[in-house]
Structure formats: structure tokens, C-alpha cells
N, C-alpha and C positions, 0 to 999 in steps of 0.2 A: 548436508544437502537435505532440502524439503522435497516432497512430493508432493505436488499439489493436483488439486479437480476442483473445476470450475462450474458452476454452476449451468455452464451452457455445455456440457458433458466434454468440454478439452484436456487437457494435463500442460504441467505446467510441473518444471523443476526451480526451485529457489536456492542461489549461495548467498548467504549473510557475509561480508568480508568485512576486515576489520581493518584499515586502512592507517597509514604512517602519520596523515595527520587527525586522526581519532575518530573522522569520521565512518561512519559503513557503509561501505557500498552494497544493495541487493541486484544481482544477477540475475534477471529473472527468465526464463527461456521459454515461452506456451510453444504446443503445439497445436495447431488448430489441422485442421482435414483442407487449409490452403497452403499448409508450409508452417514453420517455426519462424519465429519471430522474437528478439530479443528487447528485454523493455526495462532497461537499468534506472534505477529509482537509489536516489544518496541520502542518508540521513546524517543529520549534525544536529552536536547540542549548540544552540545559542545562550553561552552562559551573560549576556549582557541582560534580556527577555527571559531566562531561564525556561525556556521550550526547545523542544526536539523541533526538529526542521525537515517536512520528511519533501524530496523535489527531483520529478523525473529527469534523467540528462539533458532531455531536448526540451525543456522549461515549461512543457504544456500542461503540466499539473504541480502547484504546491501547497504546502498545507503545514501547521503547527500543532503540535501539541504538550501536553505538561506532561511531565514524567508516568511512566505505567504505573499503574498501582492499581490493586484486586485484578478482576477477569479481564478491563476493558482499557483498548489503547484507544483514544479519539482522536483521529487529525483533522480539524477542521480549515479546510481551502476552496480554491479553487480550478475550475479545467478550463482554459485558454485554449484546446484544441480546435472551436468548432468554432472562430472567430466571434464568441461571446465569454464574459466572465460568467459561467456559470458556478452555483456554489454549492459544492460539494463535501464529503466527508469520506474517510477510510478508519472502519472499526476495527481492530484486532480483538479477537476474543479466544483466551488459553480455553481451548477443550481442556487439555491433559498434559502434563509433564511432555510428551512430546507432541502435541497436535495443536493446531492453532485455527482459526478462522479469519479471512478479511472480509469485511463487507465494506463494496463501494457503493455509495449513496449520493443522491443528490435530491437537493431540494425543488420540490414542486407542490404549488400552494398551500405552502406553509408547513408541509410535511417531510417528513425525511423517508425514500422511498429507494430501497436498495435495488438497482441494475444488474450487478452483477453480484459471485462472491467467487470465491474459493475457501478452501477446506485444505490442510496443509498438515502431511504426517513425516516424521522421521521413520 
């Protein structure tokens, strides 16, 4: 289990699961000061493209990326939530053997301009 803190001061628990047909399911649970709210996000390798496939359960965000390697994971997609394709990103960055970072970003003229993050420790 992750503990995470969001950049807008929530918390936020993460289960990695490792699922029968290879894929992982992330569990993700915020709690905000409106109530808890669950936001399950599956990743799969697409060995056809050879990219991970990171894609919320309710389809409003997906996104690819090529295998981790050094500090940084990139998933570059899209958010379908606000009835436009917007084009966005999700950066993972290892702090430390057990600490990790997400930054969600989206593009805005021409720049990549991070929204929110979280910060995530065992």
C-alpha cells in the first residue's frame, strides 16, 4: 500500500494489484474534505506496439508509454472527461526505493504544464 499527498493538500492511498490476466490494476482511494472517491486506473503491456497502456475504468483518460527505465515513467494520452480530447501526460518519477512522484500535465500552448501531482511513500 502507497500513501500518497496531493499537491492540492488531500491524501490519497494506492494498491498496485497484480491481476490473472497480467495486467495491474491501481486502486486508488483520495480523500478529499468532500468525501472519498475511488478512481481505478489498469495498466497492460501491449506486446503487439510494445507499450504499457496505462486507462482509467470509465475510459475518460488513456495514455502509452515504453517500458520504465532511469527515474522517469511517461504516459503520453489523452482526457475525454470534459467532452474535448485534451492532451495530456502522467509522469512517474522514483524519489527513492520506496517513494515515487505522479505529475499530471497537460498541454497548453505548446507547453507541458503540470495540474496537479501527488507524492507517494511506503
Amino acid at each position: 500500500m502507497w500513501n500518497c499527498e496531493t499537491s492540492g493538500g488531500n491524501t490519497a492511498t494506492h494498491a498496485y494489484i497484480l491481476q490473472d490476466d497480467g495486467s495491474i490494476l491501481l486502486r486508488n482511494i483520495l480523500q478529499t474534505p468532500h468525501g472519498s472517491f475511488e478512481i481505478d486506473e489498469r495498466y497492460h503491456y501491449d506486446v503487439d506496439k510494445a507499450d504499457w497502456v496505462s486507462r482509467t475504468e470509465d475510459g475518460s483518460y488513456s495514455a502509452t508509454a515504453s517500458r520504465w527505465l532511469g527515474e522517469k515513467w511517461v504516459f503520453n494520452g489523452f482526457d475525454r472527461d470534459k467532452a474535448v480530447n485534451a492532451e495530456v501526460r502522467m509522469v512517474y518519477t522514483r524519489l527513492a526505493d520506496k517513494a515515487f512522484r505522479r505529475d499530471f500535465q497537460r498541454r497548453e500552448n505548446g507547453e507541458w504544464r503540470t495540474f496537479t501531482l501527488e507524492t507517494c511513500a511506503r
